[in-house]
C-alpha positions, -999 to 999 in steps of 0.1 A, spaced: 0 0 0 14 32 -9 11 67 11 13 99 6 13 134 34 -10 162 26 -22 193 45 -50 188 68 -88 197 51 -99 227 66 -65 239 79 -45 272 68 -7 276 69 -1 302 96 28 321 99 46 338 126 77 357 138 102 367 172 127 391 177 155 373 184 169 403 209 138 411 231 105 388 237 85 404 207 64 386 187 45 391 159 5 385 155 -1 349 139 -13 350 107 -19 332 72 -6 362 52 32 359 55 39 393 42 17 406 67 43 390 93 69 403 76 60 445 77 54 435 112 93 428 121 102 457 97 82 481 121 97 462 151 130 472 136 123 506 128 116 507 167 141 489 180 166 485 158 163 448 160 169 431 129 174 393 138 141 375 138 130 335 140 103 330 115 78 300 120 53 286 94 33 258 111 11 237 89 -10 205 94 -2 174 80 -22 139 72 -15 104 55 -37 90 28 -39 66 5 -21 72 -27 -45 69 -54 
């Protein structure tokens, strides 16, 4: 029997971002470029420019077809 993963029905990728140099964090969303002018405004503030970004998907196995 042969498998395959694919994202969960009903589920959205979300995205999301810290500031590697203070405990910011930036809202959770499915628009990653919405993430991403997020940290830019941290760093206009802060001058923080080092950021872990997350993307956080669900997964299932099926049957390959």
């Amino acid at each position: 029997m042969t498998h395959r993963i694919t994202r969960h029905p009903d589920t959205d990728v979300t995205y999301e971002a810290e500031c590697l140099h203070c405990k910011w964090k930036a809202e959770a969303s499915p628009d990653s470029a919405a993430v991403d002018v997020e940290c830019m405004s941290h760093t206009a503030l802060s001058n923080h420019r080092g950021f872990r970004r997350i993307c956080t998907s669900f997964a299932m196995v099926v049957r390959a077809e």
